[in-house]
Every structure is written in structure tokens, then in C-alpha cells.
DONUZA-733793 format. One record per atom (N, C-alpha, C): residue number from 1; residue in three letters; x, y, z. Coordinates in nm, 2 decimals, always signed. Example, Ala and Ser with C-alpha at 12.3 -4.5 7.8 and 13.67 -1.06 7.14 Angstrom:
<roro tise="1" vodren="ALA" X="+1.32" Y="-0.57" Z="+0.78"/>
<roro tise="1" vodren="ALA" X="+1.23" Y="-0.45" Z="+0.78"/>
<roro tise="1" vodren="ALA" X="+1.32" Y="-0.33" Z="+0.78"/>
<roro tise="2" vodren="SER" X="+1.28" Y="-0.22" Z="+0.71"/>
<roro tise="2" vodren="SER" X="+1.37" Y="-0.11" Z="+0.71"/>
<roro tise="2" vodren="SER" X="+1.29" Y="+0.00" Z="+0.79"/>
***
This chain:
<roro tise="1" vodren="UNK" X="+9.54" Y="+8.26" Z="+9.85"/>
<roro tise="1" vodren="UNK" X="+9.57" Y="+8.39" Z="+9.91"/>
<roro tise="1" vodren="UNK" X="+9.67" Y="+8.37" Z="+10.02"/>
<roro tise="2" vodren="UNK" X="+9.65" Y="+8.29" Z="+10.15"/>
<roro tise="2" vodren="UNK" X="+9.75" Y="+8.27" Z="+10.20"/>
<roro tise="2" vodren="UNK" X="+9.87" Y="+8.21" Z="+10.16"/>
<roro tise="3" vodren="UNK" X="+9.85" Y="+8.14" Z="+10.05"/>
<roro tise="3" vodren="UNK" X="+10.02" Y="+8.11" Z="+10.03"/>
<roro tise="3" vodren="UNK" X="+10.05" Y="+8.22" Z="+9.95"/>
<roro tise="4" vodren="UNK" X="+10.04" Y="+8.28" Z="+9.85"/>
<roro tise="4" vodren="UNK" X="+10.07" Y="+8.41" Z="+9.72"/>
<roro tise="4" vodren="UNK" X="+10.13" Y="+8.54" Z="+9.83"/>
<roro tise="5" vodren="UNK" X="+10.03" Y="+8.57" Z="+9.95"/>
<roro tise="5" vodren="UNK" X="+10.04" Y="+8.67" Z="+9.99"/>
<roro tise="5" vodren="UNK" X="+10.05" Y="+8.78" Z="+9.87"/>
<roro tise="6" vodren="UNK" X="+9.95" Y="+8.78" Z="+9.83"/>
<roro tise="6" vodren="UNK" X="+9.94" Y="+8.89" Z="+9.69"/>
<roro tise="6" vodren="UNK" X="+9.81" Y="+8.97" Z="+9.72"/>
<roro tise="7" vodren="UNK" X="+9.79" Y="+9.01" Z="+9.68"/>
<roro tise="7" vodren="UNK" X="+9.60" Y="+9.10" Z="+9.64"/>
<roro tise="7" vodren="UNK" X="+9.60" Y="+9.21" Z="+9.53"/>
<roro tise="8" vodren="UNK" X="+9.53" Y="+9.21" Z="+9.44"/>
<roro tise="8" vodren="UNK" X="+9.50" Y="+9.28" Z="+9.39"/>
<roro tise="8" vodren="UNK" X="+9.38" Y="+9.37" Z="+9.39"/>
<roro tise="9" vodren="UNK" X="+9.42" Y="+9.50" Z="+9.41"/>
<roro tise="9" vodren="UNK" X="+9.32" Y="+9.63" Z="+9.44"/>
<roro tise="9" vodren="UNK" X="+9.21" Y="+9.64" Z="+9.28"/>
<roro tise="10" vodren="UNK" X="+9.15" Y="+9.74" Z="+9.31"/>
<roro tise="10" vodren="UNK" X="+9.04" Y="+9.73" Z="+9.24"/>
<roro tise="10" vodren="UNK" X="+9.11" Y="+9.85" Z="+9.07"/>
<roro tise="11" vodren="UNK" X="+9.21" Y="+9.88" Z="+9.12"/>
<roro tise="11" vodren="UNK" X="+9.27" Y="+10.01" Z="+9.04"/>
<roro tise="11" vodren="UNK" X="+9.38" Y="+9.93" Z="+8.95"/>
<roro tise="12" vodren="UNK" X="+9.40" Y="+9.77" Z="+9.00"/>
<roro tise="12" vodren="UNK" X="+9.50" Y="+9.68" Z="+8.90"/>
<roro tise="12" vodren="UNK" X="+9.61" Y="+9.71" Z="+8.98"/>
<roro tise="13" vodren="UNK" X="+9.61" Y="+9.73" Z="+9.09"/>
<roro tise="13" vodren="UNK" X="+9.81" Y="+9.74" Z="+9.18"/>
<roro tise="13" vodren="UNK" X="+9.76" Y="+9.61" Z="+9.24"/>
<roro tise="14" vodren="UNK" X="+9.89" Y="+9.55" Z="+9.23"/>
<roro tise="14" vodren="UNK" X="+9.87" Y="+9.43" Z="+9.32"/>
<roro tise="14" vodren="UNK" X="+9.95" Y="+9.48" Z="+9.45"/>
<roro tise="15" vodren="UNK" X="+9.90" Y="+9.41" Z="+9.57"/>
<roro tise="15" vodren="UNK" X="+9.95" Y="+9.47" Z="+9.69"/>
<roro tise="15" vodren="UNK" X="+10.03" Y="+9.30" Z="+9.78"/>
<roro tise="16" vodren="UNK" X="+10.11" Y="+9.38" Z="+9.83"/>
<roro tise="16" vodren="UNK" X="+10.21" Y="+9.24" Z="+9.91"/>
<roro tise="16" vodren="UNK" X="+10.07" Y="+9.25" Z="+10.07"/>
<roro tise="17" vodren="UNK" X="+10.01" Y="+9.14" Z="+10.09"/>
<roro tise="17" vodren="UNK" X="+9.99" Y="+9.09" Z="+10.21"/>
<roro tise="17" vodren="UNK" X="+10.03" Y="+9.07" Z="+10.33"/>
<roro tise="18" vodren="UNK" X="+10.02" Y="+9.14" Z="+10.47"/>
<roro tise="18" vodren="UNK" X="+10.12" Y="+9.14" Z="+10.55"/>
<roro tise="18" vodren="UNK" X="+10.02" Y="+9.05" Z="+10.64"/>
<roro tise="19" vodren="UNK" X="+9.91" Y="+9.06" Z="+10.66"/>
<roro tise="19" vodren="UNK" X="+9.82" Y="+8.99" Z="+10.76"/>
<roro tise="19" vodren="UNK" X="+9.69" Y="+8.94" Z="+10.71"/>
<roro tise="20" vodren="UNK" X="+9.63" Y="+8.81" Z="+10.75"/>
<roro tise="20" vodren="UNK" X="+9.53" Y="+8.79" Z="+10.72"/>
<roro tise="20" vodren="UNK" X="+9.40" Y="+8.75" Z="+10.83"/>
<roro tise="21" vodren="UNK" X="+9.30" Y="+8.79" Z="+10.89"/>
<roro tise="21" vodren="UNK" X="+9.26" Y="+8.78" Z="+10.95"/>
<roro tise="21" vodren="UNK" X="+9.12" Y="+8.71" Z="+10.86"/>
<roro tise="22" vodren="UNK" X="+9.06" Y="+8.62" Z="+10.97"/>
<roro tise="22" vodren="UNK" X="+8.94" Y="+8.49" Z="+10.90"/>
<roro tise="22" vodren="UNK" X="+8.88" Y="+8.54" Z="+11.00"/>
<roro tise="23" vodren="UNK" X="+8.71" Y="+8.60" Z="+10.94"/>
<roro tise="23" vodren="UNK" X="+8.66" Y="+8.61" Z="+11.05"/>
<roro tise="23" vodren="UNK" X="+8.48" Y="+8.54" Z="+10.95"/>
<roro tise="24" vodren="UNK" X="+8.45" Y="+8.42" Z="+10.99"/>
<roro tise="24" vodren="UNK" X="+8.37" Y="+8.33" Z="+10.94"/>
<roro tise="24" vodren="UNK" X="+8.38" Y="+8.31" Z="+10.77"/>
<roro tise="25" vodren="UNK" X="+8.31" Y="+8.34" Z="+10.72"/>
<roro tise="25" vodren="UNK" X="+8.31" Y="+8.33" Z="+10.55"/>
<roro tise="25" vodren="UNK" X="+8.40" Y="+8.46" Z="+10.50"/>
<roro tise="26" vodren="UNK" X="+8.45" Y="+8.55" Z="+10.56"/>
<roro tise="26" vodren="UNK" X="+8.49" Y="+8.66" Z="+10.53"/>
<roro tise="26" vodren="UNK" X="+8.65" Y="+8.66" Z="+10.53"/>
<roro tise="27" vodren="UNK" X="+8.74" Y="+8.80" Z="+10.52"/>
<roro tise="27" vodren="UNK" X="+8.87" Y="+8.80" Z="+10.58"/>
<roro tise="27" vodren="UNK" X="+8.88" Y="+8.92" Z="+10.60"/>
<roro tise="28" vodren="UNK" X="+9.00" Y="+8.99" Z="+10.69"/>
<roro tise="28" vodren="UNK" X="+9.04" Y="+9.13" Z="+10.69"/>
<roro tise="28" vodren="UNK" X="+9.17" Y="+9.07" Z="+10.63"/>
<roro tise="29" vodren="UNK" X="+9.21" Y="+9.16" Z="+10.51"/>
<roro tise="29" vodren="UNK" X="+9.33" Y="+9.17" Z="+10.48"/>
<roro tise="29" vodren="UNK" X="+9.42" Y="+9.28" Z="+10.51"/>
<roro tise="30" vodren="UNK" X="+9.51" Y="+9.29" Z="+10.57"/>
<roro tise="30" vodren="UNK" X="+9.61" Y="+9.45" Z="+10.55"/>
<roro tise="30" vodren="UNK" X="+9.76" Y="+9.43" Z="+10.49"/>
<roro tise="31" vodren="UNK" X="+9.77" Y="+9.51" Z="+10.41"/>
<roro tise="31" vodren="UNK" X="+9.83" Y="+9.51" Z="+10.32"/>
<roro tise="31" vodren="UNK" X="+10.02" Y="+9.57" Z="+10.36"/>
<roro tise="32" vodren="UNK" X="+10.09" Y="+9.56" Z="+10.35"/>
<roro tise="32" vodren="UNK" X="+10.26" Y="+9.61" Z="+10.38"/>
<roro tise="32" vodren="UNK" X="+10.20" Y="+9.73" Z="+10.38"/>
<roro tise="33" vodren="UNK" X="+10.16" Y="+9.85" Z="+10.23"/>
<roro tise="33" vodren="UNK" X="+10.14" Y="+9.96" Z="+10.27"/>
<roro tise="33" vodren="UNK" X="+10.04" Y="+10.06" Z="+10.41"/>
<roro tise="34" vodren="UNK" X="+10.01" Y="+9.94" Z="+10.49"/>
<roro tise="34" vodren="UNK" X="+9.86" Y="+10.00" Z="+10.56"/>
<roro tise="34" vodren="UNK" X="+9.69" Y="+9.99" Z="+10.46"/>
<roro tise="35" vodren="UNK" X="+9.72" Y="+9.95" Z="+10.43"/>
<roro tise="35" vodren="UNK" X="+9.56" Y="+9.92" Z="+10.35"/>
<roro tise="35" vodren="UNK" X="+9.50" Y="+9.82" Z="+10.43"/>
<roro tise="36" vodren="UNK" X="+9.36" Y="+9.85" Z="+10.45"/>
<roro tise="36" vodren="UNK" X="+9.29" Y="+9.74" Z="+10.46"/>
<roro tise="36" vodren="UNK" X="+9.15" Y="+9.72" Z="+10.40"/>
<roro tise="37" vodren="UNK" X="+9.17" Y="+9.60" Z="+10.38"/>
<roro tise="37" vodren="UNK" X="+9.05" Y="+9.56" Z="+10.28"/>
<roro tise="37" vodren="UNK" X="+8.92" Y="+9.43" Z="+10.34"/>
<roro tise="38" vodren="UNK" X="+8.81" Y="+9.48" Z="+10.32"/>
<roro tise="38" vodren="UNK" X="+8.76" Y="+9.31" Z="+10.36"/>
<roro tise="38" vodren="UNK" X="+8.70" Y="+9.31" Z="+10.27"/>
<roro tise="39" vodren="UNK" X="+8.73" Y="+9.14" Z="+10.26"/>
<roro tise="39" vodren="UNK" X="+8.73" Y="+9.06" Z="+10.14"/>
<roro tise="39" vodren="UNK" X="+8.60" Y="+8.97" Z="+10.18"/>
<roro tise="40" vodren="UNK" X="+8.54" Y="+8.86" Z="+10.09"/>
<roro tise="40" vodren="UNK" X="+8.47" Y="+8.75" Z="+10.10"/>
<roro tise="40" vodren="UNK" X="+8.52" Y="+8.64" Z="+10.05"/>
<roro tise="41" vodren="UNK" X="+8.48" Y="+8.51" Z="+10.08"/>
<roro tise="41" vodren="UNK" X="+8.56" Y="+8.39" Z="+10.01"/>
<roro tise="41" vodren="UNK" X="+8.47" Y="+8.35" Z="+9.95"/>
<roro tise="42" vodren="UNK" X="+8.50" Y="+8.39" Z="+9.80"/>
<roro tise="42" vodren="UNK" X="+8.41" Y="+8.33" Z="+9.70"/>
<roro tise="42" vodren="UNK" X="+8.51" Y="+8.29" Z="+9.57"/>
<roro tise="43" vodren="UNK" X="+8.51" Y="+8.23" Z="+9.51"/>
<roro tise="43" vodren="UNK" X="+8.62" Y="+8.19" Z="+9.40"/>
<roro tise="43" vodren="UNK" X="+8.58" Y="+8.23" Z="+9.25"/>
<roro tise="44" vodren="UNK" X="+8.44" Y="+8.31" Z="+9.26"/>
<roro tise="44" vodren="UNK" X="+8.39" Y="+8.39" Z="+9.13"/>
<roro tise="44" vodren="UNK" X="+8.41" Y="+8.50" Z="+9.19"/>
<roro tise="45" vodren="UNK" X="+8.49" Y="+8.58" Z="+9.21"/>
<roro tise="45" vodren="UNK" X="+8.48" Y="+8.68" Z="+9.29"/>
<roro tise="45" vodren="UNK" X="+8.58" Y="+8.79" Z="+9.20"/>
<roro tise="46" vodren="UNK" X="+8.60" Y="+8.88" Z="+9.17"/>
<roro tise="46" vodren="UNK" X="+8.69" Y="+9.00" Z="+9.10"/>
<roro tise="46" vodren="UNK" X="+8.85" Y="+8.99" Z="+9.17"/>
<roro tise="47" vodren="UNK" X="+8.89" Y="+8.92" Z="+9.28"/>
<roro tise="47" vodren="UNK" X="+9.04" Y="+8.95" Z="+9.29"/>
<roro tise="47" vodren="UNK" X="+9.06" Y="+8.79" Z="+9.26"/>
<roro tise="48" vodren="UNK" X="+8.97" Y="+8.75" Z="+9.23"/>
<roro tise="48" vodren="UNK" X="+9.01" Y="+8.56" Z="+9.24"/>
<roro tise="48" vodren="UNK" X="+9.06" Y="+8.59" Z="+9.09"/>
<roro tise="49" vodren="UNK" X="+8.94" Y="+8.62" Z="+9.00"/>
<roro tise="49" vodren="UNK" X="+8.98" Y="+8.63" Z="+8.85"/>
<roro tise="49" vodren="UNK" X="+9.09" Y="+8.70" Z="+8.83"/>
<roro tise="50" vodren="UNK" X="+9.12" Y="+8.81" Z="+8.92"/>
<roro tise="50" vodren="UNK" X="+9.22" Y="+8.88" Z="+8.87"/>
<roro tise="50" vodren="UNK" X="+9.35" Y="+8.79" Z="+8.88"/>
<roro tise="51" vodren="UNK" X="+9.35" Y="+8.69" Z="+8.99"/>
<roro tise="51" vodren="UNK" X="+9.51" Y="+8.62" Z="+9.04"/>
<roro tise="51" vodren="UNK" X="+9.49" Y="+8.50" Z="+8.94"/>
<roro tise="52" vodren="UNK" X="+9.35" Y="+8.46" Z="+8.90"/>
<roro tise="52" vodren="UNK" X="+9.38" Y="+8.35" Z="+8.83"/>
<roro tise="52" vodren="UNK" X="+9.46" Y="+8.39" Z="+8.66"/>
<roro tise="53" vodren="UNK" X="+9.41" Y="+8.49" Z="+8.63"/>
<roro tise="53" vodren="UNK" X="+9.41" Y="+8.53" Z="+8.48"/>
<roro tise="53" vodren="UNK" X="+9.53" Y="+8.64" Z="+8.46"/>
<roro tise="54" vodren="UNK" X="+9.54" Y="+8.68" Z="+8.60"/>
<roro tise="54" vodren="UNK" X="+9.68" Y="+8.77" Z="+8.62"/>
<roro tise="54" vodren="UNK" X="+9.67" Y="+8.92" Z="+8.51"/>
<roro tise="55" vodren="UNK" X="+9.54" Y="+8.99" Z="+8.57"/>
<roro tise="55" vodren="UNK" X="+9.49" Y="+9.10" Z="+8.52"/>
<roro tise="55" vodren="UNK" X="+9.55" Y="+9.22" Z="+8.63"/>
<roro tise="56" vodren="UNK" X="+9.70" Y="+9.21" Z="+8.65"/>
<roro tise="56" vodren="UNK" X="+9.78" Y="+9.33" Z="+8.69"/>
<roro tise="56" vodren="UNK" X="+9.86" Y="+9.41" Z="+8.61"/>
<roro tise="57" vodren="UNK" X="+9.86" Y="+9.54" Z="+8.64"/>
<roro tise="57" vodren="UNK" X="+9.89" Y="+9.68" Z="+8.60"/>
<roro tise="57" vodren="UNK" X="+9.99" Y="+9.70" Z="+8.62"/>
<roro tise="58" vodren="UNK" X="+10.01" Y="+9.65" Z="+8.75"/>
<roro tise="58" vodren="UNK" X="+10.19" Y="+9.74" Z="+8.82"/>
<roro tise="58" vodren="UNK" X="+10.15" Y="+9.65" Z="+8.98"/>
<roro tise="59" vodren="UNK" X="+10.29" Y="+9.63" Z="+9.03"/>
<roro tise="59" vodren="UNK" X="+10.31" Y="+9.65" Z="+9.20"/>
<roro tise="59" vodren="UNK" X="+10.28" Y="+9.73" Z="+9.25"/>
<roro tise="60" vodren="UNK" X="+10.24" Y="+9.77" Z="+9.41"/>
<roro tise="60" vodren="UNK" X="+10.26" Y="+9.86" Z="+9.49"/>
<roro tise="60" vodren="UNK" X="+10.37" Y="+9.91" Z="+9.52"/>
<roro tise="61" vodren="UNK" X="+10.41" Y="+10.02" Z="+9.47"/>
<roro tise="61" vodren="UNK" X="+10.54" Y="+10.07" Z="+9.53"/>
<roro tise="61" vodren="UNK" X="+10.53" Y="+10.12" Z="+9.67"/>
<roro tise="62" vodren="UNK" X="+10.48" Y="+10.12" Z="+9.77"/>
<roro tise="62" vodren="UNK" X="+10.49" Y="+10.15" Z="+9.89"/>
<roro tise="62" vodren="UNK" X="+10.47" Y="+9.99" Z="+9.95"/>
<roro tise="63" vodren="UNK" X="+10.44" Y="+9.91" Z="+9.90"/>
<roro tise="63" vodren="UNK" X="+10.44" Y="+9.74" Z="+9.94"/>
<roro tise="63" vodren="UNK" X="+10.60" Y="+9.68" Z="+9.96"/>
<roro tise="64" vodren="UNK" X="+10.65" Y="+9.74" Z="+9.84"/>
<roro tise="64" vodren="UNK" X="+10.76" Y="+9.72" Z="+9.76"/>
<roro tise="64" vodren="UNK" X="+10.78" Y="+9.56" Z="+9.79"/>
<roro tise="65" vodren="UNK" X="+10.69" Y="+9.49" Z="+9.68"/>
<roro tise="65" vodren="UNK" X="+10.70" Y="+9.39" Z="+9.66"/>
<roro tise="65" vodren="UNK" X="+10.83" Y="+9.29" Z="+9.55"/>
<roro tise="66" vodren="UNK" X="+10.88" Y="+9.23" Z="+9.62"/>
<roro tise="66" vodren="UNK" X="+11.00" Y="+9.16" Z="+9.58"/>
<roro tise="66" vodren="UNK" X="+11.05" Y="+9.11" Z="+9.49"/>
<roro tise="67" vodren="UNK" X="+11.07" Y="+9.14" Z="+9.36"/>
<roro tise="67" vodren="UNK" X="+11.10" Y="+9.08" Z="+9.24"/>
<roro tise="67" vodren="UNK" X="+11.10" Y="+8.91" Z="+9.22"/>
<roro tise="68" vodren="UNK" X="+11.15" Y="+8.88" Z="+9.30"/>
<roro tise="68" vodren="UNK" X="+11.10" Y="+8.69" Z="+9.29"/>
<roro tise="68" vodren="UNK" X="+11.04" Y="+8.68" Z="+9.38"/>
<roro tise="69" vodren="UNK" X="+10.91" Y="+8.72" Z="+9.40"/>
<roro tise="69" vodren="UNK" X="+10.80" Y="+8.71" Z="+9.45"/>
<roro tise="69" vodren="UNK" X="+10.71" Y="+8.73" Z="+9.28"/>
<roro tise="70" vodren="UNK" X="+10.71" Y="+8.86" Z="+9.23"/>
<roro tise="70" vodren="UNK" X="+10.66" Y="+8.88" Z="+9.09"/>
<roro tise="70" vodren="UNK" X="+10.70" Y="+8.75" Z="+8.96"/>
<roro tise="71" vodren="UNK" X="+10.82" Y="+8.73" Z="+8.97"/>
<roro tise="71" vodren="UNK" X="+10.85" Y="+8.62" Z="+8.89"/>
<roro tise="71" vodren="UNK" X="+10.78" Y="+8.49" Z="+8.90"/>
<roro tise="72" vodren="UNK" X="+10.80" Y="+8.44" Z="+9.04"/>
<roro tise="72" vodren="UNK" X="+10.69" Y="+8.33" Z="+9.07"/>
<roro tise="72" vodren="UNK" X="+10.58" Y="+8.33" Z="+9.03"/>
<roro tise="73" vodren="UNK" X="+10.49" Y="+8.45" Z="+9.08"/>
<roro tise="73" vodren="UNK" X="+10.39" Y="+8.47" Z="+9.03"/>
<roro tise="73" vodren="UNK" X="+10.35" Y="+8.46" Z="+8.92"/>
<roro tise="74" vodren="UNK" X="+10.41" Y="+8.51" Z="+8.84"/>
<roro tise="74" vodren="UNK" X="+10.42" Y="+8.50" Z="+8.65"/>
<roro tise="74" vodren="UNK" X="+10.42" Y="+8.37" Z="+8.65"/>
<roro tise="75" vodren="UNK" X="+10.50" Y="+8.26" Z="+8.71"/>
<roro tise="75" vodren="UNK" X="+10.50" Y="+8.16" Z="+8.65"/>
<roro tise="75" vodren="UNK" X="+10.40" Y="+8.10" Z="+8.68"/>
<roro tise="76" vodren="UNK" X="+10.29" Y="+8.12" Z="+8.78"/>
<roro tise="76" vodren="UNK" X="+10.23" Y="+8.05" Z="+8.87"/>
<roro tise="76" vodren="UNK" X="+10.12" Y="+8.02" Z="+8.80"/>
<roro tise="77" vodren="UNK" X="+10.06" Y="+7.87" Z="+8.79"/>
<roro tise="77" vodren="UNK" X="+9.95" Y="+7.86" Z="+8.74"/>
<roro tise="77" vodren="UNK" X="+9.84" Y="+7.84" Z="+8.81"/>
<roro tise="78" vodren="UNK" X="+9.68" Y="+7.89" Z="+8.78"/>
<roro tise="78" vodren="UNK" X="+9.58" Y="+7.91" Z="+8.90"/>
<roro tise="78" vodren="UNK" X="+9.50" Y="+7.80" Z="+8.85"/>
<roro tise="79" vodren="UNK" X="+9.36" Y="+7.71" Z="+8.88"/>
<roro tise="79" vodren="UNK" X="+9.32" Y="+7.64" Z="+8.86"/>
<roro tise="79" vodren="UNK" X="+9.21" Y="+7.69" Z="+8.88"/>
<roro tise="80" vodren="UNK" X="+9.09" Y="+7.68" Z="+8.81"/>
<roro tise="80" vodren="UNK" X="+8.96" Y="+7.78" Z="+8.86"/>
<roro tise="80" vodren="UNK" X="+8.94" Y="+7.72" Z="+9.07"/>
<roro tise="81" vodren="UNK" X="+9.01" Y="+7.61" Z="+9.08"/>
<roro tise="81" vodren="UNK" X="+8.95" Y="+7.58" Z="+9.25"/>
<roro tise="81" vodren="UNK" X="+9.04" Y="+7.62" Z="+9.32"/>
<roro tise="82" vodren="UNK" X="+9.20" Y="+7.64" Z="+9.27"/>
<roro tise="82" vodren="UNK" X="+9.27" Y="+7.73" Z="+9.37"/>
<roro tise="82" vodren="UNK" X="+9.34" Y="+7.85" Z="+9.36"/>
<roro tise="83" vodren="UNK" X="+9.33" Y="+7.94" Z="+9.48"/>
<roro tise="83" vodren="UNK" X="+9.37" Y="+8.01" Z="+9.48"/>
<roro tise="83" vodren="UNK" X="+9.25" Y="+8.13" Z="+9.50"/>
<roro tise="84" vodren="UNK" X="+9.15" Y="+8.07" Z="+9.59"/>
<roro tise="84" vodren="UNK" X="+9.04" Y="+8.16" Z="+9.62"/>
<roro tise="84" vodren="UNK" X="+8.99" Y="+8.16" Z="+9.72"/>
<roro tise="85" vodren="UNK" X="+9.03" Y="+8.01" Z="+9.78"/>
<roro tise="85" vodren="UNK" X="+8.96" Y="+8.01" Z="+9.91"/>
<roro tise="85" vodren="UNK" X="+9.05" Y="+8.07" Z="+10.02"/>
<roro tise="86" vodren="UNK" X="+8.96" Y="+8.12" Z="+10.10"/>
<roro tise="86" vodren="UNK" X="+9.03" Y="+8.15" Z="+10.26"/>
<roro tise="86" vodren="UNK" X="+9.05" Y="+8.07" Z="+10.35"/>
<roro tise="87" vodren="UNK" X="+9.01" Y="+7.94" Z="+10.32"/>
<roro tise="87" vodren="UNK" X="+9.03" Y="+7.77" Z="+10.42"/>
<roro tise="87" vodren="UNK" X="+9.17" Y="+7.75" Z="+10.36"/>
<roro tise="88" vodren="UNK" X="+9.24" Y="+7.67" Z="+10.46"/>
<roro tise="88" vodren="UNK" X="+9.37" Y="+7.63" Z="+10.44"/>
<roro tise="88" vodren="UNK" X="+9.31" Y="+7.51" Z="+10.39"/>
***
């Protein structure tokens, strides 16, 4: 999550990540558009599956997330152990 700066909402929009805040097992994320979401760090978790298996709908258009930012992504391969945790 910190490197992707991606998130995926629960509606299938993936949102660009502007800040991440760690606050114990948890995180606040807010989003480019103003969203904010708190998350938990678990790697069975519904936005982990979603980044691993890349179960997105559409960008945010108010994120307005960057076309080779999306391309990477496409290419990006997840491993069930990364790309869930909130520890660097």
C-alpha cells in the first residue's frame, strides 16, 4: 500500500492515496479526492484481495489518477505476502 499508493473502495473505484497515517495495527488513509477511510492490516482482508487479483472497475475521476501509474499496476504482480501489510 505504501509503495502502490492505490486503494480500492468497496464500489470497485480504485482511489490514488495522498496520505497514510499508522496508528498501531490500523491506518487512516485519505485519498486525493478527500476520502477517508480506516483500514486494518490484515493480508486476508477485501482491498488486499482486491490489489492482489486486481478486481477494479474504473479509476477515480476526481483522484485523477495517472495513466502510468494504472499501466504499472496492470503489470504489477502481488504475492499473497505483499502488498498488505502496513509495516514497511
Amino acid at each position: 500500500m505504501d509503495k502502490i499508493k492505490l486503494w480500492p473502495a468497496r464500489s470497485g473505484i480504485l482511489h490514488g492515496i495522498r496520505e497514510v497515517e499508522k496508528i498501531g495495527n490500523s491506518a487512516s488513509i485519505t485519498t486525493h479526492c478527500g476520502k477517508t477511510f480506516r483500514v486494518y492490516n490484515s493480508r486476508t482482508s477485501r482491498a488486499a484481495r482486491w490489489l492482489r487479483n486486481k478486481w477494479i472497475s474504473e479509476p477515480c475521476k476526481d483522484c485523477k489518477v495517472p495513466q502510468w501509474k494504472l499501466d504499472k499496476y496492470s503489470r504489477t504482480y502481488f504475492s499473497g505476502h505483499y502488498g498488505s501489510d502496513l509495516r514497511k
